[in-house]
N, C-alpha and C positions, 0 to 999 in steps of 0.2 A: 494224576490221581488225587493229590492233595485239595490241588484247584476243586476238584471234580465234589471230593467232601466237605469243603469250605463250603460251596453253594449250597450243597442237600443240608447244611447245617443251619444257612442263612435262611433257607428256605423254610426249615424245620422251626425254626424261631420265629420266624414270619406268622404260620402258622396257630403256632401257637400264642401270639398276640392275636390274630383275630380271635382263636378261641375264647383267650380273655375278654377280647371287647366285645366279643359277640355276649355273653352272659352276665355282662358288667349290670350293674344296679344302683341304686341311688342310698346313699348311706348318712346317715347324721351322727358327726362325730363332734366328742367333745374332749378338750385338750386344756393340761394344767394352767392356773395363771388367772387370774379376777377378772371379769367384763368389768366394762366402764360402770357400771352401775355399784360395783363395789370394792373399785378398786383402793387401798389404802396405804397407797405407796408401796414401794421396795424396791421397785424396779432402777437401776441405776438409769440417770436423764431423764425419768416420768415422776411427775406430782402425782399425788393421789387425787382422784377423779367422782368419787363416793361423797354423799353428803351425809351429815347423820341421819339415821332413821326417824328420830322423833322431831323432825326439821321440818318446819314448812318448805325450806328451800327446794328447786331442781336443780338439775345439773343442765349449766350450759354448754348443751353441745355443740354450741358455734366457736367455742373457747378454743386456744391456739394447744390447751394442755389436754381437753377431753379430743379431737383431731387428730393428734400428735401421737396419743396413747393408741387410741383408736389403729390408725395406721401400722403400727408399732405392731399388734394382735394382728392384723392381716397377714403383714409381713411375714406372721412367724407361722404361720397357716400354710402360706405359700415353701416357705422352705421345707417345713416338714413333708411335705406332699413333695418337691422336688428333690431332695435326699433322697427317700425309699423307690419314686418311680419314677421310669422314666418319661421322659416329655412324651405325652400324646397318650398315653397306656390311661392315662386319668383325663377328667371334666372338674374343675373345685366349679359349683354354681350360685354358690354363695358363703360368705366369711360374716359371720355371728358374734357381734362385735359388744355390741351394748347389754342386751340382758343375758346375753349366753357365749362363752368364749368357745369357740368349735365353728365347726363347716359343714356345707353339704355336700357331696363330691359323689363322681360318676366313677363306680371303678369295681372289680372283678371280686368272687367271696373270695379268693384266696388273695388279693392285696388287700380287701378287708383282715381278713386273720393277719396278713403283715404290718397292719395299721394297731388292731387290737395289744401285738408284742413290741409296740414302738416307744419309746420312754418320752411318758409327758401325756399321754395319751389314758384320759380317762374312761370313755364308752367309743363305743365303737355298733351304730342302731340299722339297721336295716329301714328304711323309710317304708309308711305303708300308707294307705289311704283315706282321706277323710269324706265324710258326708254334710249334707245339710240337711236340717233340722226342721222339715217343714210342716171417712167412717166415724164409727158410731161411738167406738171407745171414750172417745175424750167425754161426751154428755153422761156416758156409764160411771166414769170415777169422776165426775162431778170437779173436772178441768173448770172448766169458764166460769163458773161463777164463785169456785171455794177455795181456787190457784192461780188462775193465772191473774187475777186484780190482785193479788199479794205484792204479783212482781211485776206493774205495772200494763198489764193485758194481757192479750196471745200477741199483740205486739213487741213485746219484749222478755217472752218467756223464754226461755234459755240464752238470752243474749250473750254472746262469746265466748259460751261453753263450747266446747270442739267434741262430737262423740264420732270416731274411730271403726269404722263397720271392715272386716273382716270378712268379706261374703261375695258374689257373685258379680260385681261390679256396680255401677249402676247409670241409669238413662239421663241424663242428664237435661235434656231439652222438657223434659216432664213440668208440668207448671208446678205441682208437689216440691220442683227443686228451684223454680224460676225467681230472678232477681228482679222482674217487673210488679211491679202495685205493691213494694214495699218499698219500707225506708231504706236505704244505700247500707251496705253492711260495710263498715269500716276494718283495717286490717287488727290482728289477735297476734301482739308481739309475741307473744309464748308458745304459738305455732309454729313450726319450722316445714311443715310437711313442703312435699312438691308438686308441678298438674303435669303429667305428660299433655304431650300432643298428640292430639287423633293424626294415623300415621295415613289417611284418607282427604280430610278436609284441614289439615295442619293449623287447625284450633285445638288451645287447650280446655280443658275438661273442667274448670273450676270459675266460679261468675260471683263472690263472694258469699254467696250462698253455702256452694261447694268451697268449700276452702282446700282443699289438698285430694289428687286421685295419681295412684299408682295400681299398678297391677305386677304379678309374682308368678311365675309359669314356668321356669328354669325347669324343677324337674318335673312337673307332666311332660314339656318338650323332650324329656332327655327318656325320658316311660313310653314316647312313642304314643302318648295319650292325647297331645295338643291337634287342635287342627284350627287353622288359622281362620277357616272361611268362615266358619260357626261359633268358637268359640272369644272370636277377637282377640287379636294379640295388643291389647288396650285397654282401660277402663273399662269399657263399654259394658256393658249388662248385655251376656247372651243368654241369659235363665230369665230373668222377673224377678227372682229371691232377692237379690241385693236392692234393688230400686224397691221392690215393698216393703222389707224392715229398716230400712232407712227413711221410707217418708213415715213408717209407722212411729219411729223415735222424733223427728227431728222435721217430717212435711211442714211446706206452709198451709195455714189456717186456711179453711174455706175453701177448702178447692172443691167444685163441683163434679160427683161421682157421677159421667152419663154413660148408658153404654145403649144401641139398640134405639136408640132415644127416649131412655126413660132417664130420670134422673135417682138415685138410688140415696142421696144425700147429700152431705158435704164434708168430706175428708180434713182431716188435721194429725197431724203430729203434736205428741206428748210434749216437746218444747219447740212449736213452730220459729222461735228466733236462733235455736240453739244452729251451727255448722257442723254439715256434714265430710269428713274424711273419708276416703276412698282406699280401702286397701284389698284389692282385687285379688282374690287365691283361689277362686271355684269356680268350676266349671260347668257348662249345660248338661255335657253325658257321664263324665265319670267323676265329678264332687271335684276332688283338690287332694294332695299328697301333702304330708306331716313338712316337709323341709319347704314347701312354698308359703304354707301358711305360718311357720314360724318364723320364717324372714319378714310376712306381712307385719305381725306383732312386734319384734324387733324392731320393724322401722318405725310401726305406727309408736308407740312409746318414745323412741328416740324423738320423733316430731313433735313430739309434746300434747296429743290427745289428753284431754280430762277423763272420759272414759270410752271402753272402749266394749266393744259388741262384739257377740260369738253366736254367730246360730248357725253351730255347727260342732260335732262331736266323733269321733273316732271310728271307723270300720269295725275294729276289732283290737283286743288290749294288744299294748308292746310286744314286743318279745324278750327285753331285757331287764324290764322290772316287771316287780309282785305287789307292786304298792301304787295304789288306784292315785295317790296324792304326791306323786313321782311319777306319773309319766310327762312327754315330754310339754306337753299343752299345759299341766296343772304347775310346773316346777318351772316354766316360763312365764306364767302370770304370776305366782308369787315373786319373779324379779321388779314387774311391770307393778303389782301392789307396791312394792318395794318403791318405786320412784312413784308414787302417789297417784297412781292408776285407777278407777273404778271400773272394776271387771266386769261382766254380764254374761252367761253363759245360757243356754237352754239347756233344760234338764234332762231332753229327750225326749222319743216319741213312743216308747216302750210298754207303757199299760195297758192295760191298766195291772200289771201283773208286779208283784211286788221284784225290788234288786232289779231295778231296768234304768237305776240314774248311768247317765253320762257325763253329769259333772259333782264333782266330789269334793273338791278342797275346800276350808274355811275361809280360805283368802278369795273365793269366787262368790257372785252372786247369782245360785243355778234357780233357774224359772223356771214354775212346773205351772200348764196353760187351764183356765179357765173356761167354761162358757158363759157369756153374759145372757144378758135379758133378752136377747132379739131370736124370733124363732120366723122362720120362714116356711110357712105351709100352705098346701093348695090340695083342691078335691077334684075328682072326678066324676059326675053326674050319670047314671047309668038311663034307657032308656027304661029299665023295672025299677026305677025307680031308687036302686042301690047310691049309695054315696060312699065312695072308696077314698081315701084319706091318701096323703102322696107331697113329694116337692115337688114346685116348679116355681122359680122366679121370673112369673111369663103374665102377661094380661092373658084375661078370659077371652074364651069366645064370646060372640054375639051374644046379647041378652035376652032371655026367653026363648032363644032358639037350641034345637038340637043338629047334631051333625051324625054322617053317617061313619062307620068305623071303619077300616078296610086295614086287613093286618099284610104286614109288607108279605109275608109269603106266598100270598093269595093274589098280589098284582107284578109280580115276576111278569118281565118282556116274554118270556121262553121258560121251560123245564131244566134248559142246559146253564143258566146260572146260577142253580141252587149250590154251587161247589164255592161261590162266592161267599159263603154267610149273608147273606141278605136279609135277613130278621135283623138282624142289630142296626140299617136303618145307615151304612157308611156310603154305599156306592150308591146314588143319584141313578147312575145309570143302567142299571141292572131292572128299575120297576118303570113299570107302565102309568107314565103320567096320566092317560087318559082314566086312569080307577083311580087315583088317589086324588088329582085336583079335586078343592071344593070338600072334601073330606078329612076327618082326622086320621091319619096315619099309626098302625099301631106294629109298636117295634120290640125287639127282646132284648133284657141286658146281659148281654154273653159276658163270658170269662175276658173278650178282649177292651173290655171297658176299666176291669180292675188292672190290666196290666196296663194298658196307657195309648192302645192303639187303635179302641176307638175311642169316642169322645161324644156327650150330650149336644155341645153344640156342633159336631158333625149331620147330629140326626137334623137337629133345628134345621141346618143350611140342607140339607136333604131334601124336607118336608115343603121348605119354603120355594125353592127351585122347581117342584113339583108340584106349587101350588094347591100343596095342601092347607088348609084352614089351622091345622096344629096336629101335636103328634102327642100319642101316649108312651111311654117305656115303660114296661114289664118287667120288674127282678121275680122270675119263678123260681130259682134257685141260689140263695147268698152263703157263701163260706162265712162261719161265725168269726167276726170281728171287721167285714167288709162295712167300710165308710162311705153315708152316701152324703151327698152334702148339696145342696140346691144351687142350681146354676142360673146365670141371669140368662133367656133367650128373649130374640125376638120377636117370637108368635108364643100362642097359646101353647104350653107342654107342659106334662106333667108325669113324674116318675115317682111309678107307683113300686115304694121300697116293701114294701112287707107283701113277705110268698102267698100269705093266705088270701089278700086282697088280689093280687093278681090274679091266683085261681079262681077266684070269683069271677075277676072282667071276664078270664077265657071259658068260663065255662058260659058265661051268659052270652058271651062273642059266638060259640061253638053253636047252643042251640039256636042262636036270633039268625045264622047264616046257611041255609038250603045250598046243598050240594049234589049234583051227579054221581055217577057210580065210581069215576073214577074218582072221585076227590075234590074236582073242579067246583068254584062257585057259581049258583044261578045266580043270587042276586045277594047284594048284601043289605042285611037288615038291622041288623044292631045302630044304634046310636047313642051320641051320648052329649055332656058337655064341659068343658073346662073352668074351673073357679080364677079367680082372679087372685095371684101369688103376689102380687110387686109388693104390698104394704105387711112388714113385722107384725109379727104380735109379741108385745111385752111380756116376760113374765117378772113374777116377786119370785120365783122359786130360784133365783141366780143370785149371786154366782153360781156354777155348780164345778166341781174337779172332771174335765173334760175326759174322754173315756184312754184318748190316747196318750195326757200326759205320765211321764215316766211316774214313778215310784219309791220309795225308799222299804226297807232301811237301805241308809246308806252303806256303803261296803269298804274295808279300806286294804284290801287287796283283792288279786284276780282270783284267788279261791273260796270269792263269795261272803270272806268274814265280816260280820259288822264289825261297822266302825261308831266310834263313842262321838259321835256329832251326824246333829241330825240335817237330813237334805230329802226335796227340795229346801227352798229359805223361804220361799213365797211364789205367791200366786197372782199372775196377770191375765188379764184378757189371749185368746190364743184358738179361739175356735171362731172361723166363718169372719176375718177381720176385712175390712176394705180397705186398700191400699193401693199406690201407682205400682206398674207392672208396666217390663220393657216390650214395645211392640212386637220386638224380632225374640222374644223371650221365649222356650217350650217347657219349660218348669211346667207347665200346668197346661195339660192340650185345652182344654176346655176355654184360657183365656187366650189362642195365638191368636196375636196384632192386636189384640186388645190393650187399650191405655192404664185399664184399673183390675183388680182381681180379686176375689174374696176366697182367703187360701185359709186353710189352719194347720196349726204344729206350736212346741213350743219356740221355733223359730220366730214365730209371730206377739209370742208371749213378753222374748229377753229384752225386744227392743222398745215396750212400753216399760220396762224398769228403767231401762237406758236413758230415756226420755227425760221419765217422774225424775230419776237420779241427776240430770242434767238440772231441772229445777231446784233442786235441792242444794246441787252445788253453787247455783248462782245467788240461792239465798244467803248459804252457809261457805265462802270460797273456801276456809281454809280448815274447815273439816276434811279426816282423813278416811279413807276408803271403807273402814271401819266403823266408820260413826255414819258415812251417809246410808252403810249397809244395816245399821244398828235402828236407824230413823226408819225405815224403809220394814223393815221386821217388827219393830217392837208395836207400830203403830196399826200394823194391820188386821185384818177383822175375820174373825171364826164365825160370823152370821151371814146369811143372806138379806135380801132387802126384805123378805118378811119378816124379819130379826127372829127368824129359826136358825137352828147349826147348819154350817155349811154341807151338802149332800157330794157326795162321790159319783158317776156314772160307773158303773160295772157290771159284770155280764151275771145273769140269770143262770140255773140251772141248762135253762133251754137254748142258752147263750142268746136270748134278747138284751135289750138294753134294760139292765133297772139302776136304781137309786139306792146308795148304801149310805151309812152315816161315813161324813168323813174326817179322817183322822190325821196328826201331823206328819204322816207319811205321805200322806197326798197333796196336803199344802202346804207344809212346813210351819211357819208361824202366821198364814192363812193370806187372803187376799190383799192387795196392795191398797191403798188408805191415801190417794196423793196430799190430801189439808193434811190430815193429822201428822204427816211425815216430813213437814215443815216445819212441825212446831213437834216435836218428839218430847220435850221435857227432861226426858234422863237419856245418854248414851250409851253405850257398851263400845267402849274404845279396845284397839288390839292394834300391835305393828308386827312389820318382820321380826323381831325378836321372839314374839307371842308364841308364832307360826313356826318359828324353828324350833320353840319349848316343845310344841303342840308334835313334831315329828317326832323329836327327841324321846318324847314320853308313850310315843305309842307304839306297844309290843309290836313285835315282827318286821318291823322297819331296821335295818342296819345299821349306825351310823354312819359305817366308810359310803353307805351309798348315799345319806344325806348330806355328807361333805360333795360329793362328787358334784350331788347336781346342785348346790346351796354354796360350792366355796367356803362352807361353817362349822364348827366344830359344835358338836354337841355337847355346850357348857352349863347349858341353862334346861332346865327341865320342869315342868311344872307338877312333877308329884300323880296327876294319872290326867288325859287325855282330856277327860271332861271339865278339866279344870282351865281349861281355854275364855279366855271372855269373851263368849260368845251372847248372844242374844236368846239363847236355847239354850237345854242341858240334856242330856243324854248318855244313859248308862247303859250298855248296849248286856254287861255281866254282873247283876249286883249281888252281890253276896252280903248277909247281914246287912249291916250300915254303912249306906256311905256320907261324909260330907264334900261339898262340893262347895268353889268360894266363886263369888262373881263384884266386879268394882264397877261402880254406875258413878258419870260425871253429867252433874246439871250445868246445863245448855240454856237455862231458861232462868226468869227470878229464883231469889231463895223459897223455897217449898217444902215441907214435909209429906214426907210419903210413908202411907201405914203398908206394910207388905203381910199379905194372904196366901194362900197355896192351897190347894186341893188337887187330890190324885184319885186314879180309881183305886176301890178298896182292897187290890193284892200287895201295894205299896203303900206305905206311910209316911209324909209328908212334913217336915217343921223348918220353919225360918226363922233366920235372927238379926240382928235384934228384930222385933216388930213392928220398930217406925224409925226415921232418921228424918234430920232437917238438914238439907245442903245449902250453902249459898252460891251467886251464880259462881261458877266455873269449879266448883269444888270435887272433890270425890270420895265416894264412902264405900266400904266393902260391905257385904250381905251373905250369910251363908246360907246354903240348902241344904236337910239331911234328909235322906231318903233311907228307906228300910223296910225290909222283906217280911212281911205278913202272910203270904203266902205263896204257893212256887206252882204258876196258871198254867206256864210256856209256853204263854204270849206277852208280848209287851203292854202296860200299862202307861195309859195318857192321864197327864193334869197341865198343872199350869202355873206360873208364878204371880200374883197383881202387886206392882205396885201401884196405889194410888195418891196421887198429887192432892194437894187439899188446895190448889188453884187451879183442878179439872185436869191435870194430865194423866194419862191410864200408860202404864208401861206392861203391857203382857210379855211372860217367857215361857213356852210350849217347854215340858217336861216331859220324858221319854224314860222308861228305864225296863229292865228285864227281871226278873228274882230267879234267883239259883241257890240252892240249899250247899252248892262249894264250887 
C-alpha cells in the first residue's frame, strides 16, 4: 500500500512538473552586484572593471580582470537558479554580463514569484515582444560634394568606424556589402566582435567589409516562435529590413539600383567606408522578443561598436515599470552611452497623431522620418479624353497609341471562379488569356493588398503571363490613413489611389462597354493609355515631416504624462528610400527575390543618422555621444529647400492628405544638416552622471527603481528636469517664471557669439548674458527665462540663436506650456 502511494505521489509530482513546463515563459531578471560596465570593486579577488565616465577610455574586455569578473556574474546566475530549482524545471538562455547583471531564463509564473522572493534579486520581467520600425538620399543632404571631400571622398568616409545594427540579419553576398572594387579594408583593433559560420555552406559571414555578424534566437526558440527553415538559424537576413538599413548607414558607393531592367539610380550609404556589425535579433513573422535583443546590444557594446542602430521599438509598454526612460531597451542604452556608444533609435511609425514616440530617453538619438524631394507619379490617359492622376513606377505604353481596357471580372475562365476574388488581379489562372492579351488589364485594390496577401507586383506578373500590354489598379474604397506608395514593375501600370478618380475610370469603363441581358460583355470598348512613371519629379517643397513618423510631446511615463524634454531630436530622410533587400526576404511582398527595395518607416530614417554620426565620429574620434548628438541637432534646419518653414503631412477633415505648419513635435530640432554637423562650432556636452541627475530630478520616478536599473544612487540632481544639457529646452508645466541654465563648449576657434531668442506671444522669453567669447575648448554657461503671459492650453514654440561672428549658427528649439499653478 505504501509502495502503491509512493508511485501516485511520484506520479502526482510528475505531473505537476509538466504542468510547470508546459506554462513556463521567458522572464528577464535582474540580480544584485554592478555589470562590468560599472563595476568599482568590492568584490573580494575582482579589480574594478569600470572606467571613469568623463574618460576617453574603454574597457578592455579581452583583459584577464574584465573575463575573470565577467565569469564570476555568470557563475552567480547559474547558482542562484540551481539553489531554488531543480535541474530541468528551468532553460537560463542567456547571462547579462556587461551592461546589465541578470539573465533570461525559461521557467514557470509561480518559479517566477519564487525568483521575485529570492535575496539578491532585483526585478523579476516577463519578456514580451518587439517589432520593426518600417539611392537618392546621399545627393538630398548634399553627401558628395559638402562631406565626404572633408574626409578624403566616399572613399574613406566612415573609415573604421564600426556601426552595430540590431535588426533582421543581413545578406551578405549583396554588392551594397561587397569587398570587390575597393581598397582592402584592414583590421579595427577595437573590435572584438565575432563571424559565425553559415551552418549550410560553412563560410563565415564577414569579408572586411562586414566586420563581425552574430545572431540571438534563444527565446523566440524557447516562445515556440523560431522556425528554422524561414527564419535562419544564422546571420542570414530572412526579412530585407536588416540588409536595407544597413546599406542605408554604411553601403558601398555607387552601387547600381536595377530591377525589371531599368536602372532607378545608384545607391550609397551615408558612410560608404564605415563597417557593418551584424547583431541578428528579428525575425520575418513575429519581430524579436525583449531578452534576445537585449543580449544582441549587450554583446554588440561588449564588441566595441562606435554606434549602434535600433529600427526597432516595443509591442507594448512593460509591465513592471511606469517610467517610459526605464524600460528595459532605454536603461540598457544608457549603460551602452555609458561606455561611449552613439545610440540611434527610430522614433516610430505612429502619426501622424500626437504621443506615438517609441523612443524617449536623452541618452537616445530618436529619428522621426522625412520626405525628400523625389516624387513618383504617372497618369492614365482615358479614351474621352480624361487624364486621371495615379502611381506607377512602370514605362508607358506605346506612343500615340491607345489600348483596349478589359477589367478582370469581365474575362473570368467560368462564372464558378468569382469565389476566388479575381478583381484584385492574384490568380493568373482563373482569367481568360485570350481577352486580356494585347490589352490593359483593369484590377481592384481589395482589403487583401492592405493586409499583405496580395501584392502590385503579383498583378504585374499576372498581367504580363497573360500577355497583357499593362494593367490599371483601382482603390474605390481607402480606410483613412491607408499608404500607397509606387512600386517599380516591369510593364506599364499604374494605381489609381484616389476613390473619385477611380470612379471616374468605372464609370467611363461602364458606359464605353455594351452588355447583354445577363451581364455578359459584347465587346469591349473603352480605351486608354499609360504615362511614363520611371523618372522623379523634384520638388523645393521638401523636406516635409512624412505623415507616418511618430510624434511628440514626449511622455515620461505609461500614463501619457509629459515629459520636460523634448523628442523626436531630428529628422532624416525615411520615406520611399532605395536600398539592398535580401532575395529570400518577405518584409515587403511587393519586393520578393528582389535585390533592391524602396520601403519607408522611420526604420529607414535611424540609419542615415547612424551613418551622418559615423562621419562625425571619424572626423571628431574622441567626442562623446553627447556632443556628436549635440552636432547633429544644433546644426539642423527648420526650412525646406525653398527656404520656407518646414511643412507637416496630416490628415484633412476629410482625412486626405494635407500640409500643416510644422512644429518641434514633429522634427524635434528639424532636419539633419550633414556639413554643418562637422563643423558645429558650440557643443552641448552631457554624460552618465548628467542622465542620472536628469532621472533623479524627474517627478514620479522612484529612486529604489533608478538604483535597481542604474546600480546608482540618487546623489546628484539637477534642480528640475529641464535643466539637462541638452540641445533643446522644454517646459512641459510652467508656472510663472522659470530659469533654465545650459553650458556650451567650443569645438571650433575662439568666437563670440551674440545669443537671441523669440517665443510665440503666450510665453516670454530672455537670455543672458547676450554675448560671450569662448576660446577653443572652453566652456561658458548661458541662462533661459521663460514666463507666462498668458494661459493658451497649448504649447508654445521658439528658439534659442546663438550666432558665431566666424559664421556658426547654433539653434535650440524651445517648448514650454503656461499654467496659472
Amino acid at each position: 500500500m505504501r509502495n502503491m502511494e509512493s508511485s501516485r505521489s511520484i506520479i502526482i509530482v510528475i505531473l505537476l512538473g509538466l504542468l510547470v513546463l508546459g506554462k513556463a515563459e521567458i522572464y528577464i531578471v535582474t540580480v544584485e552586484g554592478e555589470p562590468v560596465i560599472s563595476y568599482k570593486g568590492g568584490v573580494d579577488g575582482f579589480l574594478a572593471t569600470a572606467v571613469e565616465s568623463d574618460s576617453d577610455e574603454k574597457i578592455d574586455v579581452t583583459s584577464e580582470l574584465v573575463t575573470s569578473y565577467a565569469h564570476h556574474l555568470e557563475k552567480k546566475h547559474d547558482m542562484l537558479l540551481g539553489m531554488l530549482f531543480e535541474h530541468g524545471t528551468y532553460k537560463k538562455l542567456y547571462s547579462y554580463r556587461h551592461l546589465l547583471n541578470g539573465f533570461a531564463v525559461h521557467i514557470s509564473p509561480e518559479q517566477a514569484d519564487i525568483l521575485r522572493r529570492a535575496p539578491g534579486v532585483k526585478s523579476v520581467e516577463r519578456d514580451w515582444k518587439v517589432r520593426r520600425l518600417t539611392t537618392h538620399t546621399p545627393q538630398f543632404l548634399g553627401l558628395p560634394t559638402g562631406v565626404w571631400p572633408t574626409g578624403g571622398g566616399f572613399d574613406r568616409a566612415g573609415e573604421d568606424i564600426v556601426i552595430g545594427f540590431v535588426d533582421s540579419g543581413i545578406y551578405p553576398h549583396h554588392p551594397s556589402f561587397s569587398n570587390h572594387n575597393t581598397q582592402p579594408y584592414g583590421p579595427v583593433p577595437t573590435y572584438r566582435g565575432k563571424c559565425e559560420v553559415d551552418p549550410n555552406t560553412k563560410k563565415d559571414y564577414c569579408n572586411g567589409k562586414i566586420i563581425g555578424a552574430q545572431h540571438f534566437a534563444e527565446a523566440a526558440k524557447m516562445a515556440g516562435a523560431f522556425n528554422a527553415e524561414i527564419d535562419f538559424d544564422s546571420p542570414l537576413d530572412g526579412d530585407g529590413h536588416g540588409s536595407h538599413t544597413a546599406a542605408i548607414a554604411a553601403g558601398n558607393n555607387g552601387i547600381p539600383v536595377r530591377m525589371h531592367g531599368f536602372e532607378f539610380g545608384r545607391a550609397s550609404g551615408m558612410a560608404p567606408r564605415a563597417r557593418v556589425a551584424v547583431y541578428k535579433a528579428l525575425y520575418r513573422l513575429f519581430g524579436g522578443f525583449v531578452a534576445d535583443v537585449v543580449a544582441a546590444i549587450d554583446q554588440a557594446v561588449h564588441d566595441g561598436v562606435d554606434i549602434l542602430n535600433l529600427s526597432v521599438g516595443p509591442n507594448s509598454p512593460p509591465a513592471t515599470t511606469k517610467t517610459t526612460f526605464l524600460n528595459p531597451f532605454d536603461a540598457m542604452l544608457l549603460s551602452a552611452v555609458k561606455a561611449g556608444v552613439f545610440v540611434v533609435q527610430a522614433a516610430g511609425n505612429g502619426g501622424p497623431f500626437p504621443k506615438t514616440l517609441l523612443s524617449y530617453s536623452p541618452w537616445i538619438a530618436s529619428v522621426g522620418a522625412a520626405v525628400d524631394d523625389r516624387r513618383y507619379k504617372n497618369h492614365l490617359t482615358l479614351g474621352n479624353g480624361k487624364i486621371l492622376a495615379g502611381l506607377g513606377l512602370s514605362p508607358a505604353t506605346h506612343a500615340n497609341r491607345t489600348f483596349t481596357l478589359v477589367a478582370a471580372n469581365d474575362v473570368l475562365l467560368d462564372s464558378s471562379v468569382a469565389r476566388y476574388s479575381p478583381s484584385d488581379c492574384q490568380k493568373r489562372e482563373v482569367l481568360n488569356k485570350n481577352l486580356v492579351e494585347g490589352n490593359i488589364l483593369l484590377c481592384g485594390y481589395s482589403f487583401n493588398f492592405v493586409i499583405g496577401t496580395a501584392s502590385i507586383k503579383k498583378v504585374s506578373e499576372t498581367a504580363k503571363s497573360l500577355g497583357a500590354i499593362g494593367f490599371v489598379l483601382a482603390v474605390e474604397n481607402a480606410s483613412p490613413g491607408t499608404k500607397f506608395d509606387p512600386v517599380p514593375v516591369g510593364i506599364p501600370g499604374i494605381l489609381i489611389t484616389d476613390v473619385s478618380k477611380s470612379t471616374e475610370l468605372i464609370d467611363y469603363y461602364n458606359t464605353s462597354t455594351p452588355r447583354d441581358w445577363t451581364g455578359r460583355v459584347k465587346s469591349f470598348k473603352a480605351v486608354g493609355s499609360i504615362g511614363d512613371g520611371l523618372k522623379p519629379i523634384l520638388h523645393t517643397s521638401a523636406p516635409q515631416v512624412a505623415l507616418f513618423s511618430a510624434r511628440g510631446p514626449n511622455i515620461k511615463d505609461y500614463s501619457f504624462q509629459d515629459a520636460d524634454l523634448l523628442k523626436p531630436d531630428i529628422l532624416a530622410p525615411g520615406s520611399l528610400i532605395w536600398a539592398a533587400w535580401a532575395p529570400n526576404g518577405t518584409d515587403e511582398a511587393n519586393y520578393v527575390g528582389e535585390g533592391f527595395a524602396m520601403i519607408s518607416g522611420t526604420s529607414m530614417a535611424a540609419p542615415h543618422i547612424a551613418g551622418i554620426a559615423a562621419l562625425v565620429k571619424q572626423k571628431h574620434p574622441h567626442w562623446s555621444p553627447a556632443a556628436i548628438k549635440s552636432a547633429l541637432m544644433t546644426t539642423a534646419t527648420t526650412l525646406d529647400r525653398a527656404e520656407r518653414p518646414l511643412q507637416a503631412q496630416q490628415y484633412s477633415r476629410s482625412d486626405t492628405l494635407a500640409l500643416v505648419p510644422a512644429t518641434p513635435f514633429d522634427y524635434g530640432s528639424g532636419h539633419v544638416n550633414p556639413r554643418a554637423a562637422l563643423d558645429p562650432g558650440l557643443v552641448f556636452d552631457a554624460g552618465y552622471e548628467d542622465y542620472l541627475g536628469f532621472l533623479c530630478t524627474t517627478t514620479g520616478i522612484d529612486a529604489h527603481e533608478i538604483k535597481n536599473h542604474t546600480n546608482s544612487p540618487c546623489n546628484y540632481t539637477l534642480g528640475h528636469p529641464s535643466n539637462l544639457n541638452t540641445p533643446s529646452i522644454t517646459i512641459s508645466h510652467l508656472v510663472g517664471t522659470k530659469t533654465v541654465t545650459r553650458t556650451v563648449t567650443n569645438v571650433a576657434r575662439e568666437e563670440t557669439y551674440v545669443i537671441t531668442a523669440r517665443m510665440a506671444p503666450a510665453v516670454a522669453i530672455e537670455t543672458n548674458p547676450p554675448a560671450m567669447t569662448l576660446r577653443p575648448g572652453a566652456s561658458r554657461e548661458f541662462t533661459v527665462t521663460l514666463t507666462v503671459r498668458s494661459v493658451t492650453g497649448s504649447y508654445s514654440f521658439g528658439e534659442v540663436l546663438l550666432k558665431g561672428s566666424r559664421g556658426h549658427k547654433v539653434r535650440v528649439p524651445v517648448v514650454a506650456m503656461g499654467y496659472n499653478r
